[in-house]
N, C-alpha and C positions, 0 to 999 in steps of 0.2 A: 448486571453486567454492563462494560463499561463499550462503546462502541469506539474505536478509533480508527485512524488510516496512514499508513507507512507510504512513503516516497521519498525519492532524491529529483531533484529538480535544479537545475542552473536560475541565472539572475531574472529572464526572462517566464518561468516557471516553465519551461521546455523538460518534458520526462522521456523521450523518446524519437527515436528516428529508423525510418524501418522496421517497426517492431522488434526492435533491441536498446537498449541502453546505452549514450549519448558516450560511456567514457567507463575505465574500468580500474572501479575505487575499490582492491578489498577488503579495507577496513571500513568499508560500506555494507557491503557484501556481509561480514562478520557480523553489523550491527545488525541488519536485519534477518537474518539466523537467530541470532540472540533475543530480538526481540518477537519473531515470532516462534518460533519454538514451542511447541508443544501445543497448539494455540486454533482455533480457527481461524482459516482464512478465508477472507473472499474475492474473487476477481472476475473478469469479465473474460469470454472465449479467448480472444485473440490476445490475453497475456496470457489465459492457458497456454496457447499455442508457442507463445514465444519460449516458455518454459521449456516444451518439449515432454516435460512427466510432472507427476504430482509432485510437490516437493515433500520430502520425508517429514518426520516425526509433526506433522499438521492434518487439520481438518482439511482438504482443499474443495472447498465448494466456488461451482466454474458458472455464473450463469452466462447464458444463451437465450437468445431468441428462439433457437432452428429447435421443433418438436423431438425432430430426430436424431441430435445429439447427441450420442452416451459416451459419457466419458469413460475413459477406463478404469480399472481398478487404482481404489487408490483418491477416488476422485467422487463429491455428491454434486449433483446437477439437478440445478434449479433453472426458472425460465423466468423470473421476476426478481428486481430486490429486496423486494418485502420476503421473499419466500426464503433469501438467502441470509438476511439478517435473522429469524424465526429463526433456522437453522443453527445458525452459530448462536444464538443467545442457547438454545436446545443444548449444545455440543458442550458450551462454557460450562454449561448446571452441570452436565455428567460429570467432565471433566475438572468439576470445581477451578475452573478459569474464572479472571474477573472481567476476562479483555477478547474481546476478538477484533479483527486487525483486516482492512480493506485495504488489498497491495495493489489496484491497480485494475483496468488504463484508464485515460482519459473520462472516459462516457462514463468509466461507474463513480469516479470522485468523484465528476457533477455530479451527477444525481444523491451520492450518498454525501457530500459537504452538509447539507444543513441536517445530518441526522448524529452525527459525531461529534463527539465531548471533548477528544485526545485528537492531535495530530503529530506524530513521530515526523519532522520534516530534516531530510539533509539536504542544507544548502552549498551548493557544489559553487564555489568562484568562479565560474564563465559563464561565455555564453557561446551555445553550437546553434547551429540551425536544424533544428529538428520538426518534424511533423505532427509531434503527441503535446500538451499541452496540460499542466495541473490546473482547473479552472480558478479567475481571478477572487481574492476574497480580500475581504476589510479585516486587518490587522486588529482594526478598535475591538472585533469583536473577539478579540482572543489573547488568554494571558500567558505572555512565555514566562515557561516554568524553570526550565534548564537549557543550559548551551554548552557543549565541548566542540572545541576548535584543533582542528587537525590538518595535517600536510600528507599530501603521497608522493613518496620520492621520486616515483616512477615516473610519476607525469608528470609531476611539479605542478599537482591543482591543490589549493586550498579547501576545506569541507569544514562545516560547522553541523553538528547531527543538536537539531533545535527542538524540543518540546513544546506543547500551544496547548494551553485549557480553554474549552468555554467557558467563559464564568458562569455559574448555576445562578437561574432566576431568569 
């Protein structure tokens, strides 16, 4: 099973502001539906939160610190990364998945950057001033696979939805 991590990000790698998204792209929105769908995910409480519910037809594993956390239905909660990657490698074998998919926020990409093969990044044409932050990484060490390049009438931002491999070895 393949680990990877879904974000949109502007030029600054800015993913957030107030615990919401920086701009509102929905053929952003669409791709990451599409790509995680059906899928495990993982993320950290406070993009649980921003969510509001589990998202449908997904694994949604939330970790947390706080012991006493339950999530609601709909939702597996873990207190470590390690326990929530376990998890999703778990969920992929049932579910004959090859991929489970880290959405997010800031604190779990660091930490899970050097453990992921795949990175799903959409890069948004601006720059906002936000407070969340995708952590900094060296391009050398990653091969872009694919690139579509797109427009949203609405706002008038530009978006490129970019694939990234680690090279193996």
């Amino acid at each position: 099973m393949r680990l990877a991590l879904i974000v949109a990000m502007d030029r600054n790698r800015c993913i957030g502001i107030g615990n919401a998204l920086p701009w509102r792209l929905p053929g952003d929105l669409q791709y990451f539906k599409r790509m995680t769908s059906g899928k495990a995910i993982i993320m950290g409480r406070t993009t649980y939160d921003s969510l509001g519910r589990p998202l449908p037809n997904r694994t949604n594993v939330v970790i947390t610190r706080n012991p006493d956390w339950e999530g609601p239905i709909g939702t597996r909660v873990v207190h470590s990364l390690e326990a929530a990657v376990a998890l999703a490698e778990a969920v992929a074998v049932v579910n004959a998945q090859d991929e489970a998919l880290v959405i997010g926020g800031a604190e779990v990409y660091a930490q899970v950057l050097p453990l992921v093969s795949r990175m799903y990044i959409t890069e948004v044409e601006t720059s906002v001033d936000g407070d969340a932050f995708f952590p900094a990484f060296d391009p050398a060490g990653w091969q872009e696979v694919s690139r579509e390049r797109h427009h949203d009438e609405a706002s008038d931002l530009h978006y490129s939805f970019v694939v990234y491999d680690r090279p193996a070895g």
